[in-house]
Structure formats: structure tokens, C-alpha cells
N, CA, C and O atoms as a CHARMM CRD file, in Angstrom:
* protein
*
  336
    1    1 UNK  N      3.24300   6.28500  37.40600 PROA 1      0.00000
    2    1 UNK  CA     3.91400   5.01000  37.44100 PROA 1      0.00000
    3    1 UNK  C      2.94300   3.88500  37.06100 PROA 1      0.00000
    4    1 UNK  O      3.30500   2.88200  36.44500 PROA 1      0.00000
    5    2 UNK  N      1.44000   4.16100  37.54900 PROA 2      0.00000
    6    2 UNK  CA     0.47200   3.08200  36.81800 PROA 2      0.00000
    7    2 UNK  C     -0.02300   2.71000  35.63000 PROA 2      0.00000
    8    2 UNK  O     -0.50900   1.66000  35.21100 PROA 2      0.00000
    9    3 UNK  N      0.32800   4.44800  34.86200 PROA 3      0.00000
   10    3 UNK  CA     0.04900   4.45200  33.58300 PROA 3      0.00000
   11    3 UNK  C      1.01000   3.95300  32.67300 PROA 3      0.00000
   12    3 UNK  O      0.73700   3.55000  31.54200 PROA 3      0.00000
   13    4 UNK  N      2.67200   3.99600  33.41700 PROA 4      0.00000
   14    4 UNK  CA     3.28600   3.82000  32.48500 PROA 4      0.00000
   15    4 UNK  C      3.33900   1.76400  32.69500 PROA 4      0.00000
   16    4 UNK  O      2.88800   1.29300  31.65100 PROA 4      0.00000
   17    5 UNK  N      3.66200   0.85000  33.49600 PROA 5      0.00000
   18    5 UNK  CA     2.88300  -0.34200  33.92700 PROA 5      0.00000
   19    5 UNK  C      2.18300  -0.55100  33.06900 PROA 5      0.00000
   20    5 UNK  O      2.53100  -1.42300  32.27300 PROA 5      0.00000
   21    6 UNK  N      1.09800   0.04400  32.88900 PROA 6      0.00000
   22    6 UNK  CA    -0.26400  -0.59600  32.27700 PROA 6      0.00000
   23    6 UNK  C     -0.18100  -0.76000  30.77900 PROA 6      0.00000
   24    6 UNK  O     -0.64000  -1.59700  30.00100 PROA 6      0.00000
   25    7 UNK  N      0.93700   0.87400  30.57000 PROA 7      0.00000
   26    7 UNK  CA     1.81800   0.47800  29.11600 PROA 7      0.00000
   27    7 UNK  C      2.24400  -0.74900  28.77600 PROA 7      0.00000
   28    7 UNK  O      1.71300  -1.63700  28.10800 PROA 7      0.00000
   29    8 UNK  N      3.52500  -0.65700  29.46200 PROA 8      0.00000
   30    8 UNK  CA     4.27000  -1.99700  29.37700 PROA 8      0.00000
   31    8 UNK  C      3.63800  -2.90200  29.21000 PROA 8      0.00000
   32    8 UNK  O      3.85200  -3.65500  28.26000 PROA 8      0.00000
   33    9 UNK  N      2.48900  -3.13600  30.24600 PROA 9      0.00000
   34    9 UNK  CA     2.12900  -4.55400  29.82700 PROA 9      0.00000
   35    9 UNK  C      1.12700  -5.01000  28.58300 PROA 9      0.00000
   36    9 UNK  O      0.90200  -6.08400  28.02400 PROA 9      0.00000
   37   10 UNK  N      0.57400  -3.47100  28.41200 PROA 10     0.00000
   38   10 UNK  CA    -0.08900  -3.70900  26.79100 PROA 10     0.00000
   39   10 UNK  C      0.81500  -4.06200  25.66800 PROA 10     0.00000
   40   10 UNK  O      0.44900  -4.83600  24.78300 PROA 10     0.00000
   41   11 UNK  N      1.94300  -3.53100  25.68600 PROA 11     0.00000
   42   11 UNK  CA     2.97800  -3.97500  25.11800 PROA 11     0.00000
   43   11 UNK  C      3.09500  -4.95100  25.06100 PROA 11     0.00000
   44   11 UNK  O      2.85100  -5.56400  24.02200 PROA 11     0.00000
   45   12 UNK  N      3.52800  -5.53700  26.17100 PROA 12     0.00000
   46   12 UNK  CA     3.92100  -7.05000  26.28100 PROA 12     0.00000
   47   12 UNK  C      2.65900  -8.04400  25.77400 PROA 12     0.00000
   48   12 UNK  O      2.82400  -8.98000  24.99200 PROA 12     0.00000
   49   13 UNK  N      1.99800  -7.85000  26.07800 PROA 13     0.00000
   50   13 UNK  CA     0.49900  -8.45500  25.48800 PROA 13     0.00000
   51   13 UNK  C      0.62700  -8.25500  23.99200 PROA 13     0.00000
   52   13 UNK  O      0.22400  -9.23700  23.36800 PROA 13     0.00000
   53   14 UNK  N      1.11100  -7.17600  23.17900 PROA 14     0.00000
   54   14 UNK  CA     0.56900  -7.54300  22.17800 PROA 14     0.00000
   55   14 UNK  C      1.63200  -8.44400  21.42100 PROA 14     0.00000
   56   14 UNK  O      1.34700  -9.26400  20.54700 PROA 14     0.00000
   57   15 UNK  N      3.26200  -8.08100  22.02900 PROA 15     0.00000
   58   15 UNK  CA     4.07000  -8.56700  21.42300 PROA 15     0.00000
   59   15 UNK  C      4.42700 -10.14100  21.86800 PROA 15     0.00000
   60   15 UNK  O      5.38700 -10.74100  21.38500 PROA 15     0.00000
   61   16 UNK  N      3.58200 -10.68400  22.78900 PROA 16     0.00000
   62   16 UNK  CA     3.41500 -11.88800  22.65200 PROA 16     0.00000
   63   16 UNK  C      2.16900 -12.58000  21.85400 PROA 16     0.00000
   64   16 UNK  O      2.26500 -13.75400  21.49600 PROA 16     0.00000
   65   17 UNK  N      1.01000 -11.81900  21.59200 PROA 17     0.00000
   66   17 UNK  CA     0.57400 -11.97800  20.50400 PROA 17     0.00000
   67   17 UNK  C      0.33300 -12.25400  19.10900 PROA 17     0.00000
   68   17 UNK  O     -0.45800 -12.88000  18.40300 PROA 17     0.00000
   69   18 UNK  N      1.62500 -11.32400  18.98800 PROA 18     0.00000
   70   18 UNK  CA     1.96600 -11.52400  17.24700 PROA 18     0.00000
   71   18 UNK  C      2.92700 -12.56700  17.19300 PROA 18     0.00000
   72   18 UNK  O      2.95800 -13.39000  16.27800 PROA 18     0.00000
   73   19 UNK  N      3.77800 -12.55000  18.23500 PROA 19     0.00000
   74   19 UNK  CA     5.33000 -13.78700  18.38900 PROA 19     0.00000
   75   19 UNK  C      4.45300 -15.27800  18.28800 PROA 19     0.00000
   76   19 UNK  O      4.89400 -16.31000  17.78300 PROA 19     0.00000
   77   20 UNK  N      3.19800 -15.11300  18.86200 PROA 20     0.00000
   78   20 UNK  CA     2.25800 -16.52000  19.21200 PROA 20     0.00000
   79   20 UNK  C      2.10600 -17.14900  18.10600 PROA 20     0.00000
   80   20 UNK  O      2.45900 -18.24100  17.66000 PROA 20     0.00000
   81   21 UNK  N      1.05100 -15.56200  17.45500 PROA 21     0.00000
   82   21 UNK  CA     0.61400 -15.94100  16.13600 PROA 21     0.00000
   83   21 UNK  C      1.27500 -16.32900  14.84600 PROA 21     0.00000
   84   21 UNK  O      0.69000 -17.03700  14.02700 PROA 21     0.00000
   85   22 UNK  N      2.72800 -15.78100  14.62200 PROA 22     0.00000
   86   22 UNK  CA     3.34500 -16.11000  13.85800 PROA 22     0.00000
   87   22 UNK  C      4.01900 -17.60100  13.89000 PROA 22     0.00000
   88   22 UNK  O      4.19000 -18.31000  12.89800 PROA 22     0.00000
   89   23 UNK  N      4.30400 -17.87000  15.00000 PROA 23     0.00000
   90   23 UNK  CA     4.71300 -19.56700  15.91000 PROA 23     0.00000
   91   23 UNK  C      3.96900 -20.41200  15.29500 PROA 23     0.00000
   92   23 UNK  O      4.47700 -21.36200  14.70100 PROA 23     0.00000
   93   24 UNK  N      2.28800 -20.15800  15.34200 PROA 24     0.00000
   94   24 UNK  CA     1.53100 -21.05900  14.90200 PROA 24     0.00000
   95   24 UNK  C      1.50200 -21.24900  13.53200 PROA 24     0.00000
   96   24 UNK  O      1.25500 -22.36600  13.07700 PROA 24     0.00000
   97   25 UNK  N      1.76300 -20.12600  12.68800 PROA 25     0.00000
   98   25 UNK  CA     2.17500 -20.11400  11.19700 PROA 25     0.00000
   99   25 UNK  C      3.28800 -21.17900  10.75200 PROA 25     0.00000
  100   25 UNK  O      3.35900 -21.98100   9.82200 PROA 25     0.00000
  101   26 UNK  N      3.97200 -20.90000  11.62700 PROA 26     0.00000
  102   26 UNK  CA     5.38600 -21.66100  11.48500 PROA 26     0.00000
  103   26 UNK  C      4.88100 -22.97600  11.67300 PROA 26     0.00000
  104   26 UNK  O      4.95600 -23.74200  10.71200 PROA 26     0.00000
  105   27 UNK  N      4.31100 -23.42900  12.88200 PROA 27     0.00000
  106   27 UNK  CA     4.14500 -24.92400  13.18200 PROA 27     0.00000
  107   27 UNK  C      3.14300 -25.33400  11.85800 PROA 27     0.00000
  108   27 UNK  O      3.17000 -26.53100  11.57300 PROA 27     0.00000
  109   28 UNK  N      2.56300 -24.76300  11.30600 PROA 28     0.00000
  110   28 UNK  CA     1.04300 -25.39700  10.39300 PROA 28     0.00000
  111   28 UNK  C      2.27400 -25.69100   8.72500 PROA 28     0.00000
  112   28 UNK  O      2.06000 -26.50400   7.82600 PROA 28     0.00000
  113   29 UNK  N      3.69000 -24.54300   8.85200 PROA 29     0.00000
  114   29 UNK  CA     4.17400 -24.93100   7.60800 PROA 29     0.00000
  115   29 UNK  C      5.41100 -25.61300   7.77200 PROA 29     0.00000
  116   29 UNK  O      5.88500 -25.97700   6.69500 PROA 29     0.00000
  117   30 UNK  N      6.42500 -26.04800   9.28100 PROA 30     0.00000
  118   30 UNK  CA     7.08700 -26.83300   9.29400 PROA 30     0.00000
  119   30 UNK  C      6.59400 -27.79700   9.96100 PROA 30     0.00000
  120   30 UNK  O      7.41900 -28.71100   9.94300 PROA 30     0.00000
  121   31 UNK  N      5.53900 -28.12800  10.63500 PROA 31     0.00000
  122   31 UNK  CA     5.43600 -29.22300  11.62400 PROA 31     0.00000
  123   31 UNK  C      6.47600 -29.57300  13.08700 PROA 31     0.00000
  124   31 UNK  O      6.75900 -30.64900  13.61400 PROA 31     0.00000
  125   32 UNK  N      6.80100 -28.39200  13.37400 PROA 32     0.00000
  126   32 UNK  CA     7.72600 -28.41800  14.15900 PROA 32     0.00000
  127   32 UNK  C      7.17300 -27.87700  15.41000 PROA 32     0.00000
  128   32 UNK  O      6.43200 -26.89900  15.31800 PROA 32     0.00000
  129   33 UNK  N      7.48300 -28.47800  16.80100 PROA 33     0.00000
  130   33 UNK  CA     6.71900 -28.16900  18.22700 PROA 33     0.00000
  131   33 UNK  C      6.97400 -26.59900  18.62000 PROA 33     0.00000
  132   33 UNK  O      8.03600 -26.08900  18.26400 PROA 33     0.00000
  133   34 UNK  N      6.29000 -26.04900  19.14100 PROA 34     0.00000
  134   34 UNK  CA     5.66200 -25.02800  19.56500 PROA 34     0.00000
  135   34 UNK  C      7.20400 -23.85100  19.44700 PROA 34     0.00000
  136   34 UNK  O      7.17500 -22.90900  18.65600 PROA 34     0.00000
  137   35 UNK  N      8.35600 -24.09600  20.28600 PROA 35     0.00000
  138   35 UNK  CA     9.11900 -23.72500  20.92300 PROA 35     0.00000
  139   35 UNK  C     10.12500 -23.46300  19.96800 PROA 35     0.00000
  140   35 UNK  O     10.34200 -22.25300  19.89800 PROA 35     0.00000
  141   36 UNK  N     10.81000 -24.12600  19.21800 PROA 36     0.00000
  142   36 UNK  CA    11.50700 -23.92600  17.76800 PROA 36     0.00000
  143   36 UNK  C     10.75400 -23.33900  16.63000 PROA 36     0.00000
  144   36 UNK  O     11.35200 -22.59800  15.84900 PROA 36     0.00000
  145   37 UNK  N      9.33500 -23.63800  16.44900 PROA 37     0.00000
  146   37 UNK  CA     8.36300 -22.50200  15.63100 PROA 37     0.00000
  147   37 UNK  C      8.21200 -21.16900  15.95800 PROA 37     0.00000
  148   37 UNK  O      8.36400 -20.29800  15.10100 PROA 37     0.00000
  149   38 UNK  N      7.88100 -20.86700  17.30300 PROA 38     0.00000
  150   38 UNK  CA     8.45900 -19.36000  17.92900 PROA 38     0.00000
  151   38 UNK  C      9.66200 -18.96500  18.06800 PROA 38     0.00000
  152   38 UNK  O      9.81900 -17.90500  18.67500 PROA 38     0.00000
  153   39 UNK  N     10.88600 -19.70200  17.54300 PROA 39     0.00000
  154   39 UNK  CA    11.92600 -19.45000  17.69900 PROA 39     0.00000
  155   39 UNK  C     12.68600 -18.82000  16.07100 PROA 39     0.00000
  156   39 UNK  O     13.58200 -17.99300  15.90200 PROA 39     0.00000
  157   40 UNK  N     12.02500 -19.47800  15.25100 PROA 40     0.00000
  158   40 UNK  CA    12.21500 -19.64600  14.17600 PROA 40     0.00000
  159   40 UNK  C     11.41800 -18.24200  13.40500 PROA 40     0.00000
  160   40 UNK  O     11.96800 -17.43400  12.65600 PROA 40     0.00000
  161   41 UNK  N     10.14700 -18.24500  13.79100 PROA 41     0.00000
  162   41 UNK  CA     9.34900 -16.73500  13.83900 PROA 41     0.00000
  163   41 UNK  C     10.43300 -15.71600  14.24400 PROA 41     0.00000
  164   41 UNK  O     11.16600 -15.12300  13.45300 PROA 41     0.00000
  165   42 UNK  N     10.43300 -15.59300  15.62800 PROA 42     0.00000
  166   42 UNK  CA    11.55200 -14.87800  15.61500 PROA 42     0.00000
  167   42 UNK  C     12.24100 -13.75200  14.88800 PROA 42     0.00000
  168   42 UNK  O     12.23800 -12.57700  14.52100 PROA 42     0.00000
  169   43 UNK  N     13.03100 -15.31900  14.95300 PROA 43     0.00000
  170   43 UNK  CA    14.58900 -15.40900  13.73400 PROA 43     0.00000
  171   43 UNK  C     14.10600 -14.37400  11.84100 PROA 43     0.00000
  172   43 UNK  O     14.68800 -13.61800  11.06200 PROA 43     0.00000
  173   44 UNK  N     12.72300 -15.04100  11.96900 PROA 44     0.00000
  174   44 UNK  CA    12.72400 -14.61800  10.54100 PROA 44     0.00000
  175   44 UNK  C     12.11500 -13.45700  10.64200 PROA 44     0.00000
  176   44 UNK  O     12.43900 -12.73000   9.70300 PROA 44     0.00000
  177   45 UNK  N     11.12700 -12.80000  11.61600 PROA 45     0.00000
  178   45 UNK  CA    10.96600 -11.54400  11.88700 PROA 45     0.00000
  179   45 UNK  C     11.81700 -10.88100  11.51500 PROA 45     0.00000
  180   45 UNK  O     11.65400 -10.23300  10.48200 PROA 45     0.00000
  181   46 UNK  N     13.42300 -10.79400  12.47300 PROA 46     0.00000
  182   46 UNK  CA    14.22200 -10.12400  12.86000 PROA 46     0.00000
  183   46 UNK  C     14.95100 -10.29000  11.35200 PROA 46     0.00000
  184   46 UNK  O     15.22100  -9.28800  10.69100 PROA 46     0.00000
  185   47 UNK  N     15.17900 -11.35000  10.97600 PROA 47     0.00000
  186   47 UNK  CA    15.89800 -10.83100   9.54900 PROA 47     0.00000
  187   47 UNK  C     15.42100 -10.66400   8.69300 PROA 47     0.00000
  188   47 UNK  O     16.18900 -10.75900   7.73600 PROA 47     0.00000
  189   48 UNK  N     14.24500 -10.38500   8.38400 PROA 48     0.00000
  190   48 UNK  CA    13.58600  -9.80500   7.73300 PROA 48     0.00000
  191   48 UNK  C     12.63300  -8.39800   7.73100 PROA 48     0.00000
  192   48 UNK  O     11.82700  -8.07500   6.85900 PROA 48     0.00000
  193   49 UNK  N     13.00500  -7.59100   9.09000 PROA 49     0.00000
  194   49 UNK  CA    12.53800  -6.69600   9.76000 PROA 49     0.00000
  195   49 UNK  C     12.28700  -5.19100   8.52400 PROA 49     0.00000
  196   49 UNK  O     11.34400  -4.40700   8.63000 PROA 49     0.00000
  197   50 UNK  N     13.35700  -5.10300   7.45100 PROA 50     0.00000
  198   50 UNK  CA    12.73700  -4.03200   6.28900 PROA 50     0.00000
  199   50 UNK  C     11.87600  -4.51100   5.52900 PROA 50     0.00000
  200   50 UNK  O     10.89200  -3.82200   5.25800 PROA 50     0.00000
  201   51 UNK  N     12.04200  -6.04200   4.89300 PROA 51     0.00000
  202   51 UNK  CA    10.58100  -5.67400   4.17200 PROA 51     0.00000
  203   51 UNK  C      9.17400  -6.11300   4.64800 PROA 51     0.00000
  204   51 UNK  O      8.09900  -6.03000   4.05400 PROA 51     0.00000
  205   52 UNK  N      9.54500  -6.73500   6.21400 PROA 52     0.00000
  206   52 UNK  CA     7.86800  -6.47500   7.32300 PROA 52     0.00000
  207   52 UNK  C      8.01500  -4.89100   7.03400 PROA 52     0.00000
  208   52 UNK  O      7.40800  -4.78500   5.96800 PROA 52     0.00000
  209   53 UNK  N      8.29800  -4.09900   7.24500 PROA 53     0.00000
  210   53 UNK  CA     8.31500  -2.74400   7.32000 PROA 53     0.00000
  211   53 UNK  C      7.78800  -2.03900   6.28400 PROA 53     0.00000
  212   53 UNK  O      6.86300  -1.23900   6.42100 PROA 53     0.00000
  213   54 UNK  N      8.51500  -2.38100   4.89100 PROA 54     0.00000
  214   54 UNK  CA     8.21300  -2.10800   4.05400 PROA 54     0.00000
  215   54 UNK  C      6.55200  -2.44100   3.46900 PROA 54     0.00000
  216   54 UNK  O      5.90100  -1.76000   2.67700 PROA 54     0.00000
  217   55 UNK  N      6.24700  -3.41300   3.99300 PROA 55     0.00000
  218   55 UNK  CA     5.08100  -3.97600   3.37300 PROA 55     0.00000
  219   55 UNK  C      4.11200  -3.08100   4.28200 PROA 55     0.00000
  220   55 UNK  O      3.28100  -2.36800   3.71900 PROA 55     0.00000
  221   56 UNK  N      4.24300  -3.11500   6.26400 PROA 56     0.00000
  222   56 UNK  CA     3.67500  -2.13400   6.57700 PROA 56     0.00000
  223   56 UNK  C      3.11400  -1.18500   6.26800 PROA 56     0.00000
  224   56 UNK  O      1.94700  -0.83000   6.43300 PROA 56     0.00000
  225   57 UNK  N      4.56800  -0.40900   5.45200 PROA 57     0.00000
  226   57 UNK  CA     4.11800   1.14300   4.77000 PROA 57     0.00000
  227   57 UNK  C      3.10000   1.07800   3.54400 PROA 57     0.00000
  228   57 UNK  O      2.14200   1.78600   3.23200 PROA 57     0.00000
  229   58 UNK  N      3.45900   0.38600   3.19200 PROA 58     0.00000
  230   58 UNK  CA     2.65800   0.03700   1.40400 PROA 58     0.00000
  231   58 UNK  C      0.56600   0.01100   2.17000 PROA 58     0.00000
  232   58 UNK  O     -0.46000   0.65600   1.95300 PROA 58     0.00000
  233   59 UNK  N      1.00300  -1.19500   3.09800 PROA 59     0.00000
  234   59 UNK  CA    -0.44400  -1.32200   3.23900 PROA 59     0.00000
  235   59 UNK  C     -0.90200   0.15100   4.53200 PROA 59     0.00000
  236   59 UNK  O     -1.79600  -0.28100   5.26000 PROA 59     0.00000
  237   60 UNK  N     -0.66500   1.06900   4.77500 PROA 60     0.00000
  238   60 UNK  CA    -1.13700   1.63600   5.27400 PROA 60     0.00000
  239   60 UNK  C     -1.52500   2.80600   4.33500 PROA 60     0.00000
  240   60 UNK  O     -2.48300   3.57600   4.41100 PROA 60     0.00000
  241   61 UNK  N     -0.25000   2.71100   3.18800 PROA 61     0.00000
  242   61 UNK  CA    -0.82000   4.02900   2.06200 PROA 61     0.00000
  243   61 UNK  C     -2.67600   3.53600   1.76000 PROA 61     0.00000
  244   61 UNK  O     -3.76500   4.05100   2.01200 PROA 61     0.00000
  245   62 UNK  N     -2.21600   2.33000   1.12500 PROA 62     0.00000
  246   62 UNK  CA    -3.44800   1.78600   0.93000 PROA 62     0.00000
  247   62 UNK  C     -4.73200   2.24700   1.48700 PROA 62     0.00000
  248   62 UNK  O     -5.70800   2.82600   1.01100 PROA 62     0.00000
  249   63 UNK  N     -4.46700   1.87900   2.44500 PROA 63     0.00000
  250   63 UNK  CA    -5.57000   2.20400   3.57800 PROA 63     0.00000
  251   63 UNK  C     -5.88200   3.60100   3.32000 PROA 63     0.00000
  252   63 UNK  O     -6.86600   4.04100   2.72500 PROA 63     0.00000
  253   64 UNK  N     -4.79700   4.32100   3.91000 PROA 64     0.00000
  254   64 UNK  CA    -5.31100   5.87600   3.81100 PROA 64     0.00000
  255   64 UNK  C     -5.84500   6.78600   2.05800 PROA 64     0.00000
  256   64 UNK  O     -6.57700   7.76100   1.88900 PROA 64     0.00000
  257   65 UNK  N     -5.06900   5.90100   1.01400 PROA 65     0.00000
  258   65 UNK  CA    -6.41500   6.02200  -0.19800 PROA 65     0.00000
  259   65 UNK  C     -7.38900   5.47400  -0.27500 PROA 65     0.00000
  260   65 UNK  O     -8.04500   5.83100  -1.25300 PROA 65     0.00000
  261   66 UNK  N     -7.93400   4.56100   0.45500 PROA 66     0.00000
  262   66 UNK  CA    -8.53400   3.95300   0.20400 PROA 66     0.00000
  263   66 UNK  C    -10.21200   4.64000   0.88600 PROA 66     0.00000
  264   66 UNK  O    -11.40000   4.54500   0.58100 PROA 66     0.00000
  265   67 UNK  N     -9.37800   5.33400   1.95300 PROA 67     0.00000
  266   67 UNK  CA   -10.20300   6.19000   3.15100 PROA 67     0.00000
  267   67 UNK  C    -11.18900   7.64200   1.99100 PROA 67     0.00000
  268   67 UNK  O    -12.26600   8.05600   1.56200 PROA 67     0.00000
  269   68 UNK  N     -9.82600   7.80100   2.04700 PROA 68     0.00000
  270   68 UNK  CA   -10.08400   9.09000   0.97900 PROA 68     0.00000
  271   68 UNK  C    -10.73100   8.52000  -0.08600 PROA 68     0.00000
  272   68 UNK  O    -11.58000   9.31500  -0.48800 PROA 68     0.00000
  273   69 UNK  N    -10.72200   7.65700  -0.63400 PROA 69     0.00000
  274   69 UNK  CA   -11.84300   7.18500  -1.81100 PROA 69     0.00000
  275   69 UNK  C    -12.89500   7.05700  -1.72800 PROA 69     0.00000
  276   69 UNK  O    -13.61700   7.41800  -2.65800 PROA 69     0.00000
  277   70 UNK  N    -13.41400   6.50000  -0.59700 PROA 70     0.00000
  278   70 UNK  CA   -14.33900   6.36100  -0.05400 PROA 70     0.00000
  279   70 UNK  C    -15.24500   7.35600   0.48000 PROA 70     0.00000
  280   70 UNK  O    -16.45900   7.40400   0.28400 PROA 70     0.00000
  281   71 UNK  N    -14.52000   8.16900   1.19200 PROA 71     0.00000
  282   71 UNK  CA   -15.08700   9.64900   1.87000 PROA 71     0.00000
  283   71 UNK  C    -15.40900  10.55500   0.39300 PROA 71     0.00000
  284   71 UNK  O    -16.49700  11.11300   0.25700 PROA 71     0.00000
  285   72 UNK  N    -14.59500  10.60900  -0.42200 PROA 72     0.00000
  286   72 UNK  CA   -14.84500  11.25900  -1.44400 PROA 72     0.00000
  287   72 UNK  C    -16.05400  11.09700  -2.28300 PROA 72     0.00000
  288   72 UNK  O    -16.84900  11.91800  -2.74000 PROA 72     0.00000
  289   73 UNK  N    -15.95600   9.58900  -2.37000 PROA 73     0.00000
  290   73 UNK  CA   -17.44200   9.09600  -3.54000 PROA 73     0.00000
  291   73 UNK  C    -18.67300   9.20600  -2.32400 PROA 73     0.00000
  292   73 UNK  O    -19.78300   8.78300  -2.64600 PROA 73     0.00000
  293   74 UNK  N    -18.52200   9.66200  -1.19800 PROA 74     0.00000
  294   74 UNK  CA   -19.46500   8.98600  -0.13900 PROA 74     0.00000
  295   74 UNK  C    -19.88900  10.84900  -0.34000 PROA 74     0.00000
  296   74 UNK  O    -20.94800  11.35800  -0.70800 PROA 74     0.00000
  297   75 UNK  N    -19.02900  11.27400  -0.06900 PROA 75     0.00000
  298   75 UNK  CA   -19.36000  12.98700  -0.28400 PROA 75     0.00000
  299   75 UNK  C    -20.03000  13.35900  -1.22500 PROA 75     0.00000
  300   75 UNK  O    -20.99300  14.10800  -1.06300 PROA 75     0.00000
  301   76 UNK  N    -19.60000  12.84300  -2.56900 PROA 76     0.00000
  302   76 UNK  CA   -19.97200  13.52500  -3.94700 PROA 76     0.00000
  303   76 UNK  C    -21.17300  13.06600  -4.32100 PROA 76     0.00000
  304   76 UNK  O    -21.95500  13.86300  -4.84100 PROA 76     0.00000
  305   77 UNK  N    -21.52800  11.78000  -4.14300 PROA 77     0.00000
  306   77 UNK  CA   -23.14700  11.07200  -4.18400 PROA 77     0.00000
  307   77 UNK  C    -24.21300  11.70900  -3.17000 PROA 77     0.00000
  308   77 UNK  O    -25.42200  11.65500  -3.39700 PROA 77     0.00000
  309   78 UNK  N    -23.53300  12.46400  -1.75600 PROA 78     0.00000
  310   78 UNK  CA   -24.30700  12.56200  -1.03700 PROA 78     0.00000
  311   78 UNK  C    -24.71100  14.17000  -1.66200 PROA 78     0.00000
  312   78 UNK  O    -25.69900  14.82000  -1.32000 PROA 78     0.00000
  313   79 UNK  N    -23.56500  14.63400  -2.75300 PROA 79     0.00000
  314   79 UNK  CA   -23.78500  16.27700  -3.12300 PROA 79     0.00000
  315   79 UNK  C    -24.87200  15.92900  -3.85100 PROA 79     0.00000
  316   79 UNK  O    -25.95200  16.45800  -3.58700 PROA 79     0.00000
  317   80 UNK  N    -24.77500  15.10300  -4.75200 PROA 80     0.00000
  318   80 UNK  CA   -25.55200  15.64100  -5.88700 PROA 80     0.00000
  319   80 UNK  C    -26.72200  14.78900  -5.74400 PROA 80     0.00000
  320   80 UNK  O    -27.66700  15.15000  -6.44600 PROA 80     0.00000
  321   81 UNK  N    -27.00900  13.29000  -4.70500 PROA 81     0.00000
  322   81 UNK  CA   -28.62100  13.37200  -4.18700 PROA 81     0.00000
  323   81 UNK  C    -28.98200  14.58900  -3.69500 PROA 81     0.00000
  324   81 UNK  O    -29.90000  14.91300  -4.44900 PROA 81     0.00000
  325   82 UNK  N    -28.85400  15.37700  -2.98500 PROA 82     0.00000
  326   82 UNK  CA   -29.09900  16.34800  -2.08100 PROA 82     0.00000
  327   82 UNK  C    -29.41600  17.78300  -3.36700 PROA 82     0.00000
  328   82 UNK  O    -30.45000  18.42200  -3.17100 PROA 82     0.00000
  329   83 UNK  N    -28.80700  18.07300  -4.20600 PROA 83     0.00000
  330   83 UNK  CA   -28.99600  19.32200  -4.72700 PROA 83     0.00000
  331   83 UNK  C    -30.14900  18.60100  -6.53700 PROA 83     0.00000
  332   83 UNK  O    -30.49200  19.41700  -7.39300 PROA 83     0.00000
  333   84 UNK  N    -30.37000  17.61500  -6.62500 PROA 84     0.00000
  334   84 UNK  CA   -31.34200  16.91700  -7.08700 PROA 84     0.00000
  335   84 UNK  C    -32.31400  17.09600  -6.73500 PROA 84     0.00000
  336   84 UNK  O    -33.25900  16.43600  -7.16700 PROA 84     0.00000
């Protein structure tokens, strides 16, 4: 029961986090007080929830070629210093 608690509230922590951070986005491009900028975040989260998603996926392919690119040239330089 503590573990699952301690969940939740990481949860809740982060998803007031991003709701924060996006609020402040909002206020720096409408000028609008705190409370209607998180409201408005929101709003545009939620209707826009496939292509946040979509973009998600894109940048995580990324990432994971990007991993593998890396590990690869990091491998193959380390082959052929080594048998040099």
C-alpha cells in the first residue's frame, strides 16, 4: 500500500509538472494570468493528444538510432584501434 502511494504521488508530481510547465509557455505567448494559461495548456494538450503522441514516437525512434549509432561507431573504432 506504500509502494503503491509513493506511486501515485510520483505521478502526481510529475503531472503537475508538465501541466506547470506548459502554463508558463502559455503565459510567455498569451500574456494571460497563471490560471487560464494552465487551463488553456490543458485544453490544448487534450486536443491535441495524437500528434503530442505522435511526435513522442518519432522522437524516441530517434533516440533509439541514434543509440545504436553511436554504440556502433563507438564499437567499430574501438575494433580496429585495438587489432592495429
Amino acid at each position: 500500500m506504500l509502494a503503491l502511494t509513493g506511486y501515485l504521488l510520483w505521478l502526481l508530481e510529475n503531472c503537475v509538472k508538465y501541466m506547470t510547465k506548459n502554463a508558463y509557455i502559455q503565459i510567455a505567448l498569451t500574456n494571460k494570468s497563471f490560471f487560464p494559461a494552465a487551463w488553456n495548456a490543458f485544453a490544448l494538450v487534450i486536443k491535441h493528444a495524437h500528434r503530442f503522441g505522435f511526435a513522442t514516437t518519432i522522437g524516441v525512434m530517434y533516440m533509439f538510432t541514434g543509440c545504436l549509432l553511436v554504440g556502433s561507431a563507438t564499437t567499430g573504432c574501438a575494433y580496429l584501434f585495438l587489432t592495429n
